[in-house]
C-alpha positions as CSV (number, residue, x, y, z in Angstrom):
1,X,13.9,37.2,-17.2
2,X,11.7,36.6,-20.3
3,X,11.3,32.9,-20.8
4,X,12.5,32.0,-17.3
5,X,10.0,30.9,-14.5
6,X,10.5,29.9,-10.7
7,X,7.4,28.6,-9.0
8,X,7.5,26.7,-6.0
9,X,10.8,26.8,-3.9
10,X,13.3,24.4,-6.3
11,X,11.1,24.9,-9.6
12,X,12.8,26.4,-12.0
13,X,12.9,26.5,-15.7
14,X,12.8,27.6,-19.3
15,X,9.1,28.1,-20.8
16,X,9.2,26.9,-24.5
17,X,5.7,26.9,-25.3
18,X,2.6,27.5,-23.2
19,X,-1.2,26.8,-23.6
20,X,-3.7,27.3,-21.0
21,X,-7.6,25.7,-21.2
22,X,-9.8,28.0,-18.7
23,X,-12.7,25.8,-17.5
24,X,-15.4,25.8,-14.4
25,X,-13.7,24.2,-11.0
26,X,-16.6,23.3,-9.0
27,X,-20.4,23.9,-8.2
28,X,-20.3,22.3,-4.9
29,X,-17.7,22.3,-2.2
30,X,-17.5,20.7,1.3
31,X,-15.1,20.8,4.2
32,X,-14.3,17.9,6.7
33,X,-12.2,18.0,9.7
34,X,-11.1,14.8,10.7
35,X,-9.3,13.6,14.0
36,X,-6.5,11.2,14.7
37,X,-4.5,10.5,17.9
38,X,-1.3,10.0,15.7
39,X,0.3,10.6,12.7
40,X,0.9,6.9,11.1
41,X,-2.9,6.9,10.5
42,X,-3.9,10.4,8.7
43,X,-0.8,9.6,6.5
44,X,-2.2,7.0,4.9
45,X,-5.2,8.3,4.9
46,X,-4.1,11.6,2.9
47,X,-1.8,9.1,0.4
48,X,-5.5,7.8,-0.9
49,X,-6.9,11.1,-1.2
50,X,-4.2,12.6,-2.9
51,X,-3.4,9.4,-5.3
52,X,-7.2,9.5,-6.4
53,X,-7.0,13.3,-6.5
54,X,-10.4,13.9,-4.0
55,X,-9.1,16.9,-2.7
56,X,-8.4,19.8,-3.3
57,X,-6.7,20.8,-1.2
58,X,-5.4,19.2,2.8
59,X,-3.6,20.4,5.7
60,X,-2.4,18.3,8.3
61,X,-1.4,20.1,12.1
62,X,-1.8,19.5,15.2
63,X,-5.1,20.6,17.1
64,X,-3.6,23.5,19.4
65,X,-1.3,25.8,17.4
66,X,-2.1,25.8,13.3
67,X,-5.5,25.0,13.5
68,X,-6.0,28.0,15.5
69,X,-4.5,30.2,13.1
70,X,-7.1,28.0,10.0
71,X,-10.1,29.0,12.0
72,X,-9.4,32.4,12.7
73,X,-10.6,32.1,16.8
74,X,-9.4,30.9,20.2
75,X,-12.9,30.7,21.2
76,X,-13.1,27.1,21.0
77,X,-12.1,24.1,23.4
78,X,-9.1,23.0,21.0
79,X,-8.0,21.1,24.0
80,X,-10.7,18.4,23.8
81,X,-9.9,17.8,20.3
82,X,-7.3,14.5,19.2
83,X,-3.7,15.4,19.0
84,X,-3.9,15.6,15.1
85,X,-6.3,17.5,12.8
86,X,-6.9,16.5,9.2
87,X,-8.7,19.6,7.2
88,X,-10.0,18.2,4.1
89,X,-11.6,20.1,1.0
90,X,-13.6,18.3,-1.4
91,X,-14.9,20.3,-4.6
92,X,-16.1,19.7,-8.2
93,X,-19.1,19.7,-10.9
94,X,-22.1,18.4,-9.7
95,X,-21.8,14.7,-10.8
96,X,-18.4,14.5,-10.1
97,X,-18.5,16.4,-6.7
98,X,-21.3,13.5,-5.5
99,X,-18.7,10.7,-7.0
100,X,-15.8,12.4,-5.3
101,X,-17.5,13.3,-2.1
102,X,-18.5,9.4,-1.8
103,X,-15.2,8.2,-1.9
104,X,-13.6,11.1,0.3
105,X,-16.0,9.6,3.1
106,X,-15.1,5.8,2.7
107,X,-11.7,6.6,3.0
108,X,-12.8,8.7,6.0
109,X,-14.5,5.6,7.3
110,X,-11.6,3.6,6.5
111,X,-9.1,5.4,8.2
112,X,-11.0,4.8,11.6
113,X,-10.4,8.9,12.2
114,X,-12.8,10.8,13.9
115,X,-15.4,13.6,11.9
116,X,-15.3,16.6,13.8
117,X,-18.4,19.0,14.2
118,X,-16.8,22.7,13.7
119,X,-19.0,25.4,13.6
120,X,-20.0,26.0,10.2
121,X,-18.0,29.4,10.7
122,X,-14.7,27.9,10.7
123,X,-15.5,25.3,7.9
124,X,-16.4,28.8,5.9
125,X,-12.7,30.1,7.3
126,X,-10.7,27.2,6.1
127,X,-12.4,27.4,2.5
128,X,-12.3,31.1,1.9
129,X,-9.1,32.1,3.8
130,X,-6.8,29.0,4.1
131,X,-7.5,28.2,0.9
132,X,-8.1,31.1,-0.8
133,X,-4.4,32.2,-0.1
134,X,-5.3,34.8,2.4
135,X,-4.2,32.4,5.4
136,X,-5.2,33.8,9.0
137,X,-2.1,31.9,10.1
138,X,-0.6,35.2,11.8
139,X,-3.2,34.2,14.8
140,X,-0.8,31.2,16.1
141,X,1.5,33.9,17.1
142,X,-0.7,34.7,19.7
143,X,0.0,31.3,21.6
144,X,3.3,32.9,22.5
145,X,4.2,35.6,20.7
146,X,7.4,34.4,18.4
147,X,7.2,31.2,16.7
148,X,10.9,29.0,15.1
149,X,10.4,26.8,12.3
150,X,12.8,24.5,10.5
151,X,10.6,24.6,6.8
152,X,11.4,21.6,4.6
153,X,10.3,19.3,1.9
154,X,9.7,15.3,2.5
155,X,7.8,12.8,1.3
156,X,4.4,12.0,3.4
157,X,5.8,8.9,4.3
158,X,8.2,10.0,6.9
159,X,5.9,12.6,8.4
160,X,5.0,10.8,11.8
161,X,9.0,10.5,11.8
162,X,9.8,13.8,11.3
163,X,7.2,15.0,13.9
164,X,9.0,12.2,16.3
165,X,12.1,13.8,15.8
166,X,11.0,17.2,16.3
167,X,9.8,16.2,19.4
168,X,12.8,14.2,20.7
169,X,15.0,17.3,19.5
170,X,13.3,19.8,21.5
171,X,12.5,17.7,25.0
172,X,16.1,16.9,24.7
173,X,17.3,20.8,24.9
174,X,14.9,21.6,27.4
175,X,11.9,23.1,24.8
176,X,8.5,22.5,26.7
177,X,5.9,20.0,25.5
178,X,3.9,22.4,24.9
179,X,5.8,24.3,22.5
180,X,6.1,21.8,20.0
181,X,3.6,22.1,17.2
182,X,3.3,20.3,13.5
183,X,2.1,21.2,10.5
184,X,2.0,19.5,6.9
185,X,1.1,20.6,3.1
186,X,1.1,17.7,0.9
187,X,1.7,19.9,-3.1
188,X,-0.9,18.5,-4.8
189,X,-0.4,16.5,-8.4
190,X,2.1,14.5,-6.4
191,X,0.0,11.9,-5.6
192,X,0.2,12.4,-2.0
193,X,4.5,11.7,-1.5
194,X,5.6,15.6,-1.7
195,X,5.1,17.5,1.4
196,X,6.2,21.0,2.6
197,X,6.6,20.2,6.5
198,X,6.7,22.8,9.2
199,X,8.4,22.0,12.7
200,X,6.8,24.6,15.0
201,X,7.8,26.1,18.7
202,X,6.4,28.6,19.3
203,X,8.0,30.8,22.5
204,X,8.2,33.9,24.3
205,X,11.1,36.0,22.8
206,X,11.7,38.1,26.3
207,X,13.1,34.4,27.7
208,X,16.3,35.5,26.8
209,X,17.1,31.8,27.4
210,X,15.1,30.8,25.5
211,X,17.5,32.2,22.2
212,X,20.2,29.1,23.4
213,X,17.6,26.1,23.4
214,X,16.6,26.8,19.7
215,X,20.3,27.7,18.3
216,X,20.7,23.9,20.3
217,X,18.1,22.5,18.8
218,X,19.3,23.7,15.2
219,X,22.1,22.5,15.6
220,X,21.2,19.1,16.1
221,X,17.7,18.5,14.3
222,X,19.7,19.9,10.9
223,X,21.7,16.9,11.1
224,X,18.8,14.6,12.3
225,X,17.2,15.4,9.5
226,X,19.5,14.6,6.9
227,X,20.2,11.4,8.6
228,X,16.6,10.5,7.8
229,X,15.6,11.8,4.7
230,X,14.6,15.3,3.2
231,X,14.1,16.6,-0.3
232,X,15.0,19.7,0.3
233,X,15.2,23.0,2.7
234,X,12.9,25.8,3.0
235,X,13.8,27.7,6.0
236,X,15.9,29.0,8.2
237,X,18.9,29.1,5.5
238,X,21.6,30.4,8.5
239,X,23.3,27.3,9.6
240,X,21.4,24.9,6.9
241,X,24.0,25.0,4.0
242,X,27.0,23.9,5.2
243,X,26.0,21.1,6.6
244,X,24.0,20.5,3.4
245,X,27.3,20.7,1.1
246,X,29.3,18.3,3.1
247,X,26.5,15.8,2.9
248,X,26.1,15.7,-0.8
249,X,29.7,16.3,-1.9
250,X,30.4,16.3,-5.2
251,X,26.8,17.1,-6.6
252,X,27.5,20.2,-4.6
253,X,29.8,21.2,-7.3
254,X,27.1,20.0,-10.3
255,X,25.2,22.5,-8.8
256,X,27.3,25.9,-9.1
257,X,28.3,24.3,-12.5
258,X,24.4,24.4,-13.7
259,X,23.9,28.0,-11.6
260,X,27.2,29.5,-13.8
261,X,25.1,28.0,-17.1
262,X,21.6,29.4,-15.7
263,X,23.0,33.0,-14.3
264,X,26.8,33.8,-15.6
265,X,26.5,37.6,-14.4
266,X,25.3,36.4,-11.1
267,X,22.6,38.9,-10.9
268,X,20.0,36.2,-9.2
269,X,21.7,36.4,-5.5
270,X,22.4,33.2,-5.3
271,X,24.7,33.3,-1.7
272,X,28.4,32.7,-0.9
273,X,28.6,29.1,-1.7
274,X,27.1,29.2,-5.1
């Protein structure tokens, strides 16, 4: 579609014009990895880097299922670590890398979280692959061998809520402790509020009863989480519209009005219900 562009999941739009100024990102780069024994704390914590954009980038997961798949390795005692790992990357030109740098650790300082001492191999992991876009995520799935995730977007405020509900959702259908994993992208040039949030269990798909707990725990987190707040839905999609529609009435019906504008052939599969 010349002129059209869709970015991010929910950006969409009409390109008018379009200038781009190509300049150096960085000389110098650094990685910390900070933990915390909650979530309340790193939040707050991530809100001031990403307000005074420090860093470039941040991922926020728990220390035994994500983390794993950051570093590339289950050779390490994850177990020992806090509940909740903060991976920061700080990066600029020389003078303003120092300036930056200075700051990130205040705020480090501030936020009474804990500087942990990875092997330079992983801090080399998290730069080049996390970052990089070439994510070594695919080694979570060796925790258990299928991994569920409800994908959505909220603001960094409610995170420590939303991982609180995750839990409460999943104890309450009979989904083990230790099953229950968290992971958080704040989108940066937000200033810290916009978040893509992942709610993680991962399982063994031959517990064929296993199938049951998750469809239950759908079932009721979807609603949960409208109760409380979300910007918008990533993933699954089976069971996520409907109850999405009812909640939002008629803007429901603003929306297949601007869809009929944007695509009248209906060409850009755009589901039953719109």
């Amino acid at each position: 579609f010349t002129g059209i562009f869709c970015a991010h999941p929910g950006t969409c739009g009409v390109v008018t014009e379009l200038t781009a100024k190509l300049y150096r990102l960085y000389d110098n780069r650094r990685v910390y990895f900070i933990g915390f024994d909650d979530l309340n704390t790193p939040t707050k914590f991530i809100y001031n880097l990403m307000n005074d954009e420090l860093a470039a980038s941040i991922r926020l997961v728990d220390s035994q299922s994500w983390l794993k798949g950051i570093c590339g390795t289950f050779d390490y005692p994850y177990e020992k670590l806090p509940k909740f790992v903060s991976c920061i990357l700080v990066e600029g030109l020389d003078g303003i890398f120092k300036a930056k740098d200075k700051l990130v650790v205040g705020y480090i300082k501030e936020s009474g979280g804990k500087i942990l001492e990875f092997p330079e191999e992983f801090k080399r992991t998290f730069e080049e692959e996390s970052l990089g876009g070439a994510e070594k995520s695919c080694m979570v799935f060796g925790l258990r061998g299928n991994y569920h995730c409800i994908g959505l977007y909220g603001p960094l405020t409610l995170a420590a809520k939303y991982y609180e509900l995750h839990e409460k959702t999943a104890l309450e259908v009979g989904i083990p402790n230790d099953h229950i994993h968290f992971y958080l992208d704040p989108i940066y040039n937000f200033h810290g509020q916009l978040c893509y949030v992942e709610l993680d269990i991962f399982y063994d798909g031959s517990d064929l009863g296993f199938g049951e707990k998750l469809r239950s725990y759908n079932e009721k987190q979807f609603q949960r989480l409208l109760d409380l707040g979300i910007y918008g839905w990533f993933r699954p999609y089976a069971g996520i519209i409907e109850p999405t529609v009812a909640r939002i009435g008629y803007l429901a019906e603003v929306w297949k009005k601007f869809l009929e504008v944007l695509d009248p052939n209906k060409i850009m599969n755009r589901g039953k219900l719109f």
